[in-house]
C-alpha positions in Angstrom: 52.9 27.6 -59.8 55.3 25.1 -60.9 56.2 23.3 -64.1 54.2 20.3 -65.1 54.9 17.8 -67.8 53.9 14.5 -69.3 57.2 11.8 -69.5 56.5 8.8 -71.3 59.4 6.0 -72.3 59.3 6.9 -76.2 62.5 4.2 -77.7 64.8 1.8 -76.1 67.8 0.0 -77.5 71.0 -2.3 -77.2 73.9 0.3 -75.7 77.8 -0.1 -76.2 77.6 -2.8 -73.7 75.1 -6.1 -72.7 74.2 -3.8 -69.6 73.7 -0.7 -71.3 70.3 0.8 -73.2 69.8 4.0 -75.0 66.1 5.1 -73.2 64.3 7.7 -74.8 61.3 9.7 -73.2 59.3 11.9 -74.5 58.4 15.1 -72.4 55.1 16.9 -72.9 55.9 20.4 -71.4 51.7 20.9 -70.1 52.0 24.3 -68.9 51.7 28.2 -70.3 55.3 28.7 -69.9 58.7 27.9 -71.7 60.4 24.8 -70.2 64.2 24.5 -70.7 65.7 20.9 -69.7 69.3 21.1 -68.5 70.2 18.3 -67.7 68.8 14.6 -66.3 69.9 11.7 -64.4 68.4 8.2 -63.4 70.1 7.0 -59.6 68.6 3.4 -59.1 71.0 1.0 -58.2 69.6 -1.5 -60.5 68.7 1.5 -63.4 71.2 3.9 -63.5 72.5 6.8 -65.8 75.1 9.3 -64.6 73.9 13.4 -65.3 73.4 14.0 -68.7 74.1 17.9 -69.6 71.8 18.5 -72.7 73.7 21.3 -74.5 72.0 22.8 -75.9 69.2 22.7 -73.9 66.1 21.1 -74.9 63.7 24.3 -75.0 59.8 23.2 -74.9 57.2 25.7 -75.7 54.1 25.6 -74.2 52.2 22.4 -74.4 54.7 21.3 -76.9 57.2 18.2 -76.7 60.6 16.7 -77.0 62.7 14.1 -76.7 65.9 13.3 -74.3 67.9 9.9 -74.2 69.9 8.6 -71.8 72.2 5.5 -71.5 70.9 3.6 -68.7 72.9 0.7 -67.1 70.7 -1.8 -66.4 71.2 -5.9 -65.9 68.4 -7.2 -64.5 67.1 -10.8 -65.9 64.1 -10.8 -68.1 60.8 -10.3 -65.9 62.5 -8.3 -63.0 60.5 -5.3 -61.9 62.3 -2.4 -60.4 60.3 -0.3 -58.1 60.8 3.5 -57.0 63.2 4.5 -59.7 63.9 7.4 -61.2 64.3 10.3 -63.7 65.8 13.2 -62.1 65.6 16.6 -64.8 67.1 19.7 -63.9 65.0 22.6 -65.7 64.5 26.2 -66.4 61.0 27.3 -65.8 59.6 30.7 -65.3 63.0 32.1 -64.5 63.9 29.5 -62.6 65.8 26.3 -61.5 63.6 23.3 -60.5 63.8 19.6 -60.3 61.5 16.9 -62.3 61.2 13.9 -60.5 59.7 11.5 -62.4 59.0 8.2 -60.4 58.5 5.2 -62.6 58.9 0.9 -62.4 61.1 -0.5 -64.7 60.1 -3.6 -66.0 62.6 -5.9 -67.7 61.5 -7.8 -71.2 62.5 -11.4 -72.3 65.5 -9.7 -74.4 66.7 -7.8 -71.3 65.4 -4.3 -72.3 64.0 -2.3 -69.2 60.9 -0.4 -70.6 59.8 2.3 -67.7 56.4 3.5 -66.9 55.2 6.2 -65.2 53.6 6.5 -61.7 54.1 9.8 -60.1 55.6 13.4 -61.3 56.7 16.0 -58.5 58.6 19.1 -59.1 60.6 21.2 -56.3 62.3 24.4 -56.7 66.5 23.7 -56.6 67.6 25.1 -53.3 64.4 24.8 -51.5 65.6 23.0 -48.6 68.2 26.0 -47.9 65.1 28.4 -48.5 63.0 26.4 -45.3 66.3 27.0 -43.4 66.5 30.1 -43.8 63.1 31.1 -42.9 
């Protein structure tokens, strides 16, 4: 088993700077057990957001949902599409650490606001390339 979730964009707005937006997503926790965000991050080049530590955690019951916002950096001109980015969460799930990966394309409005949308989720327990190793 492994965590499974719905991420939708949810709110976007002007940051402290012309290249900065405040993103919101919402995050639909699907499955029959708690789900504890930790932390997230978005690592395109052209839509980026260093690690955000959520403290405290945002706890999700079971099919329940929530909210986390980032401040993205992007400064793309209006109608730019950005392929294969993506929202990296760090969770607690059945006793565990995993990793969200949300994949989504960012597309760029006439006002310069990136509004993402969702094309693929996958999850992966943290450390499991050490675990293969080890086996």
């Amino acid at each position: 088993m492994e965590p499974k979730v719905r991420v939708e964009q949810d709110a976007v707005q002007r940051g402290a700077t012309l290249d900065r937006w405040q993103v919101r997503w919402c995050i639909e926790n699907l499955g029959q057990q708690p789900l504890k965000i930790l932390a997230a991050r978005a690592p395109h080049g052209k839509f980026r957001c260093e690690e955000k530590e959520f403290t405290p955690a945002v706890d999700l019951g079971p099919n329940q949902r929530g909210w986390i916002e980032l401040e993205a950096r992007c400064s793309e001109p209006p109608g730019t599409v950005v392929e294969n980015a993506f929202l990296i969460m760090r969770v607690l799930w059945a006793g565990s650490l995993w990793l969200i990966l949300v994949r989504f394309r960012v597309s760029v409005n006439g006002e310069g606001a990136p509004t993402t949308m969702t094309e693929l989720i996958t999850t992966q327990p943290v450390g499991f390339s050490w675990q293969q190793a080890d086996s």
